[in-house]
C-alpha positions in Angstrom: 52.3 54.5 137.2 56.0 53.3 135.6 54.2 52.7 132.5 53.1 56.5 132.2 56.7 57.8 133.7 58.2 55.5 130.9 55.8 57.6 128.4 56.4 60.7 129.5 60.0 60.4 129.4 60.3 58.8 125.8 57.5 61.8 124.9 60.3 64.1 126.3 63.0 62.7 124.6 61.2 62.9 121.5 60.4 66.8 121.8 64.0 67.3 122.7 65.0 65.7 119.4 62.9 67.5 117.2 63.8 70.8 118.8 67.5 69.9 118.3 66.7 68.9 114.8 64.7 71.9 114.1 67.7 74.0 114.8 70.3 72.1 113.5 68.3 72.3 110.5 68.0 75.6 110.6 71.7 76.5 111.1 72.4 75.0 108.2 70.1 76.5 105.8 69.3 79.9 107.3 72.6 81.3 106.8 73.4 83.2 103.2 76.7 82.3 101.5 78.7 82.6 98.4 79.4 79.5 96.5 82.6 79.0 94.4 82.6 76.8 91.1 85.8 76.9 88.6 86.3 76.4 85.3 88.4 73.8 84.5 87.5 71.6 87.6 89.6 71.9 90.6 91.5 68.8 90.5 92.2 69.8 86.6 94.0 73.5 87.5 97.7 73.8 87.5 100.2 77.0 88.1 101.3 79.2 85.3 104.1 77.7 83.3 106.7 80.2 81.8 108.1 79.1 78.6 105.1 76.2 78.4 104.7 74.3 74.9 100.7 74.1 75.2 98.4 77.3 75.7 97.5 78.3 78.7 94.7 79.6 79.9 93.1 81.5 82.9 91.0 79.9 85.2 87.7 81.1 85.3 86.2 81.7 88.7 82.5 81.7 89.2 81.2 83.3 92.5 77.4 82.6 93.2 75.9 84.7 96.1 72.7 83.1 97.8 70.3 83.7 100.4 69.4 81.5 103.0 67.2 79.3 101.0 69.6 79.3 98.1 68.3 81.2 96.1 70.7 83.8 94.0 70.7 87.5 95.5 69.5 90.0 93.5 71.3 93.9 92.9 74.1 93.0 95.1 77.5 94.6 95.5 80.5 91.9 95.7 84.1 92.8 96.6 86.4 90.5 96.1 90.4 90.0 97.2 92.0 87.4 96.1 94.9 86.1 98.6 98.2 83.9 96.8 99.3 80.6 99.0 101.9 81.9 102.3 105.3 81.1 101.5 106.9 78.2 102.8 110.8 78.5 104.0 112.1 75.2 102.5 110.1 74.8 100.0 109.7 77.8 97.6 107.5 77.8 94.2 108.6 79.1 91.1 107.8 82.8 91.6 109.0 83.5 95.5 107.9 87.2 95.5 104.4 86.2 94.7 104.0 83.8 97.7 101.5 85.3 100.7 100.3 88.7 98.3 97.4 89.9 97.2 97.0 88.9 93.4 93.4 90.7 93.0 91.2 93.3 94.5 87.8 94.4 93.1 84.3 95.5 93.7 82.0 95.1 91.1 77.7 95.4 90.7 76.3 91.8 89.9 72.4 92.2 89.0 72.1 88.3 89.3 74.6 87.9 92.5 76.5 86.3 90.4 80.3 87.9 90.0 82.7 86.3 86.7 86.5 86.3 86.4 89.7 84.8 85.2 93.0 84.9 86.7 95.6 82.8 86.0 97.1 81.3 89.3 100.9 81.3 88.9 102.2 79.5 91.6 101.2 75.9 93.6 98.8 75.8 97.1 96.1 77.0 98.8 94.4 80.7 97.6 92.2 82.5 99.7 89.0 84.6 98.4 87.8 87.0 100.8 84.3 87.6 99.8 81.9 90.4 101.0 78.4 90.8 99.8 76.5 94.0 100.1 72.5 95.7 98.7 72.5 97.7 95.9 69.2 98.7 97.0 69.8 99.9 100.8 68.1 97.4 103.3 67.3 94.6 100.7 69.6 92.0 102.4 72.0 92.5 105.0 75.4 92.2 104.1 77.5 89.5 105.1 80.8 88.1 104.6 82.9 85.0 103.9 86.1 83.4 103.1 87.0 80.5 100.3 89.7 78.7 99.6 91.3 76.3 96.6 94.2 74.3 96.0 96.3 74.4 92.9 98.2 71.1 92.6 101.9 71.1 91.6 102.4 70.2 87.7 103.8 67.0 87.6 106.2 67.8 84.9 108.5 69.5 88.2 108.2 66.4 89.5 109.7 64.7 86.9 112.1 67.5 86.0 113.6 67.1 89.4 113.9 63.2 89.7 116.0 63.3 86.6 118.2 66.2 88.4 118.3 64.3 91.5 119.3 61.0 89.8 122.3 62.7 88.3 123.5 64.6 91.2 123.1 61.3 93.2 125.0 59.6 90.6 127.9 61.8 90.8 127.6 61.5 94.5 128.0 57.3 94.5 130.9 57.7 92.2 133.0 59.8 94.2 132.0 57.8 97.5 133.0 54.7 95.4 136.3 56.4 94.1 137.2 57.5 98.0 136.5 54.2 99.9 138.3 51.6 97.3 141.6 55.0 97.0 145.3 53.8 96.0 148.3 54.0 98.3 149.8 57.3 98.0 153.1 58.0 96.4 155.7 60.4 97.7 155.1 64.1 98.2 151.2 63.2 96.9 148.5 64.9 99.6 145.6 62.1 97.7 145.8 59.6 95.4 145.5 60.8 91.6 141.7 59.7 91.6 140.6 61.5 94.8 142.1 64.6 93.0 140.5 64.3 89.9 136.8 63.6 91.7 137.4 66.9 93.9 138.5 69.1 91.3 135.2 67.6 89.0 133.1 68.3 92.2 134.9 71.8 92.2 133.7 72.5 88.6 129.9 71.0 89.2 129.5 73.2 92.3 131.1 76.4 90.5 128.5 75.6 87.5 125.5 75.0 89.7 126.2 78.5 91.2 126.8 80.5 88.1 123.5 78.7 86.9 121.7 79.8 90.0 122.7 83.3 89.7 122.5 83.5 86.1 119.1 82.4 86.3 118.2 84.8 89.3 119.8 88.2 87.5 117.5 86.8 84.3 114.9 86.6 86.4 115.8 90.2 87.9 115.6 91.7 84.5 113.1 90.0 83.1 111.5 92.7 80.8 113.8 94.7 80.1 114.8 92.7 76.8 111.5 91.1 76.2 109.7 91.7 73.0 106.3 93.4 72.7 103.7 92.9 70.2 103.7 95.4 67.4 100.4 95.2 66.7 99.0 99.4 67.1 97.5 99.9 70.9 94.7 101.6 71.3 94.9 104.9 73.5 94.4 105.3 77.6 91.3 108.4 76.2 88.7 107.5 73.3 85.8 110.4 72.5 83.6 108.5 70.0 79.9 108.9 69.4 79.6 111.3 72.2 80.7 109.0 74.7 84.0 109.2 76.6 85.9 106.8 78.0 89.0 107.0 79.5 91.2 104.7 81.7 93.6 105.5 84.4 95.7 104.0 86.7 99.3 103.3 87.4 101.8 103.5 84.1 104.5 101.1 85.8 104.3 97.9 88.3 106.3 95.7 90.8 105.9 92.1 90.7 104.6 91.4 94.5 102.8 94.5 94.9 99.5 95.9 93.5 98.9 98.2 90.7 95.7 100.3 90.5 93.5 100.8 87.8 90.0 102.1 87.5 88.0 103.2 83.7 85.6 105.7 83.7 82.6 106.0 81.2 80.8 109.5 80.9 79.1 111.8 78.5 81.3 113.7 76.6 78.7 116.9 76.3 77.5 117.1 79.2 80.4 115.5 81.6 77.7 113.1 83.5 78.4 109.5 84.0 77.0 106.6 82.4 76.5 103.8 84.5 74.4 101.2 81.9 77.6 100.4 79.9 78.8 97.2 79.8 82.6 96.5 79.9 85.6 93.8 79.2 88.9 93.9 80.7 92.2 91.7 79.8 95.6 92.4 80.8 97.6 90.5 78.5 101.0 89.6 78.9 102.7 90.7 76.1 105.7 88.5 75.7 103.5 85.3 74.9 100.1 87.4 74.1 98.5 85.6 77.2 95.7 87.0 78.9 96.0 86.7 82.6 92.9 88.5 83.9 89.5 88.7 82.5 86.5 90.5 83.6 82.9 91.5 82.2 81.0 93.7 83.9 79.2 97.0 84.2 79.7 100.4 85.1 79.1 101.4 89.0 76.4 104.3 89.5 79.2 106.7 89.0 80.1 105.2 85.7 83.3 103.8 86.8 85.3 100.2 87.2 88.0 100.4 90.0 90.2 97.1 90.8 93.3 96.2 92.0 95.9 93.5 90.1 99.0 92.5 90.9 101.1 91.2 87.9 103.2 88.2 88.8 105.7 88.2 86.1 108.1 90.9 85.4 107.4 91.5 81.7 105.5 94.3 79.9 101.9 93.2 80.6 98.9 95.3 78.4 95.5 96.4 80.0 92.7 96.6 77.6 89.3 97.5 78.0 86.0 97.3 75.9 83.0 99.3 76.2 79.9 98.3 74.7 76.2 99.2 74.9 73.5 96.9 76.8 71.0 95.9 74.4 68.3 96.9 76.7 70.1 100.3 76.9 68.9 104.0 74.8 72.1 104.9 74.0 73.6 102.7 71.2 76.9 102.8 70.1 79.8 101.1 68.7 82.2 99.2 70.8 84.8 102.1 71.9 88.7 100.6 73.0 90.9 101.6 75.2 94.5 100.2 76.3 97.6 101.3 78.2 101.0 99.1 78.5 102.4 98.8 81.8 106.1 98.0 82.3 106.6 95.3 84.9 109.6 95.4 87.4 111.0 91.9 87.9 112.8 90.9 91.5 115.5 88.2 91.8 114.1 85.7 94.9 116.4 86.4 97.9 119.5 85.0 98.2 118.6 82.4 101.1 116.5 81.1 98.5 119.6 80.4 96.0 121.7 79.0 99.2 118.5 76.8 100.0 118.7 75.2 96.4 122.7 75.0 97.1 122.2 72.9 99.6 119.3 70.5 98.6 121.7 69.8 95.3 125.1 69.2 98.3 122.9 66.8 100.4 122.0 64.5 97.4 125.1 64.6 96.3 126.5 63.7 100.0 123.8 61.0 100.0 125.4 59.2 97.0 129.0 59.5 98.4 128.0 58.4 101.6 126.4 54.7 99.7 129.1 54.6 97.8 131.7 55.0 100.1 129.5 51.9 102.5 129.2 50.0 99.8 133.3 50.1 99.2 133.9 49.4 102.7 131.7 46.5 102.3 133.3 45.1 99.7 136.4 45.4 100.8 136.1 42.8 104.1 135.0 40.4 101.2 138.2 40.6 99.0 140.2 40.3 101.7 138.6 37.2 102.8 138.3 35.8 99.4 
């Protein structure tokens, strides 16, 4: 009798198992999702660089959606946001306004489920990429949604850049703490001694330079494309009617870095006014001041023959939107590739002024952690002498 209670109860362990196996295994796999591969690897991507010696590049981002058994969806509708790292108080990355905005915004049709872009990602952290998936076809898959997420490592150059500052400023700190703790007697109607007064009025000019620097560089950065120079190569215009085809791009003429500009191109038959949807396109916006193209897409026409997205340009010079239309191969309407263009003028703004008082005081502490050494290691020394 035990022996058959001992087999029934490893017989119903054993179902229980599989059953929670079974499910497990089914949670895992049954569940559609978009998967996220970039080009160059993750670990290789690093944050725009203004005034960098080598090229720079976008980074291209390659979003894959799949069905349960992962295989790629077919005729499916992807909308895309594209979320910068939050801003952190005390520790600020080069472009401050960017920080916690929305750097991209588009819906596009992708035949293969497969949707293709690059961005350049200007500042350090973790990005967000709010995907949602819809049917072309109505009821071929149920949509679904879901969020990714990367991190862009710091360039190590600011690393290095800011040991070297650091060294200096705690330099100048240990100097003056050496210069105070081993100070002369004072002579009649004197407040100091001579070589306290010469350290504080060299600390007065070093902190008067670090602020005009600060605010020099902030008003720069304020009016950063208003002096920049543009490429004088001819633009093509915002309206082309070739071939019988016409396409024409709209959107907004100015921008704000931190906020999003909006853009859309529209593709339709310049006889009979209907729109062409089997079109394929190419967009760049190019910054002009360094030619560098800082979004790139390829895509198609919607059934309405139009492109809509959403881009936010993070640096405040004259940026150029550019689009190519060209004809599918598979398509009965052939034609030559038709241009269109339109410069947008980018409004810098200077990072707030807690942000400049922040960097005041990071460059005061080290250089009150240098006095503070030197002034121990003077009033260590000085038990010494006396004894020797």
């Amino acid at each position: 009798m035990r022996k058959y209670r001992l087999f029934g109860m490893i017989s119903a362990v054993c179902i229980a198992l599989s059953v929670l196996y079974s499910f497990v295994g089914v949670t895992q796999t049954s569940v559609p999702k978009v998967q996220l591969t970039t080009n160059p690897p993750l670990e290789k991507i690093l944050p725009f660089e203004a005034e960098a010696e080598k090229p720079q590049s976008p980074v291209k981002l390659t979003l894959q959606a799949v069905d349960a058994s992962n295989k790629p969806l077919k005729n499916a509708l992807i909308n895309v946001e594209l979320f910068t790292p939050a801003s952190n108080f005390w520790l600020t990355t080069d472009f401050p306004i960017v920080e916690g905005t929305k750097l991209l915004q588009m819906s596009a049709a992708a035949p293969d489920g497969k949707l293709e872009f690059q961005q350049i990602l200007p500042i350090r952290g973790h990005y967000q990429i709010k995907v949602n998936v819809s049917p072309l076809i109505a009821n071929s898959f149920a949509p679904y949604e879901q969020t990714l997420s990367l991190n862009v490592r710091e360039n190590p150059v600011k690393y290095r850049y800011f040991a070297v500052v650091a060294a200096i400023l705690l330099s100048i700190g240990l100097l003056g703490g050496w210069v105070i703790g081993g100070q002369e007697e004072l002579r009649q109607g004197e407040i100091a001694p001579q070589s306290v007064r010469l350290l504080l009025s060299a600390l007065t000019i070093v902190a008067i330079v670090t602020l005009l620097f600060i605010n020099i560089s902030a008003e720069v950065a304020e009016a950063h494309g208003s002096g920049h120079s543009t490429t004088q190569e001819p633009i093509a215009p915002p309206t082309q009617k070739i071939q019988g085809l016409e396409v024409k791009l709209e959107g907004d003429k100015t921008a704000t870095v931190g906020r999003l500009a909006n853009f859309s191109v529209q593709v339709i038959d310049g006889n009979t006014g209907q729109p062409i949807n089997d079109v394929s396109l190419q967009v760049k916006a190019i910054a002009l001041e360094h030619d560098l193209p800082v979004f790139i897409y390829k895509g198609f026409t919607s059934q309405e023959g139009k492109l809509i997205w959403l881009e936010q340009f993070f640096d405040g010079s004259p940026h150029k939107v550019e689009i190519e239309a060209t004809s599918l191969p598979e398509s009965q309407r052939q034609f030559a590739p038709i241009k269109v263009a339109q410069v947008i003028e980018v409004e810098g703004i200077a990072p707030p002024i807690y942000i400049r008082l922040i960097c005041l005081f990071y460059f005061t502490a080290i250089v009150g952690i240098g006095m503070i050494i030197g002034l121990l290691i003077q009033q260590w020394r000085k038990p010494q002498l006396n004894f020797k």
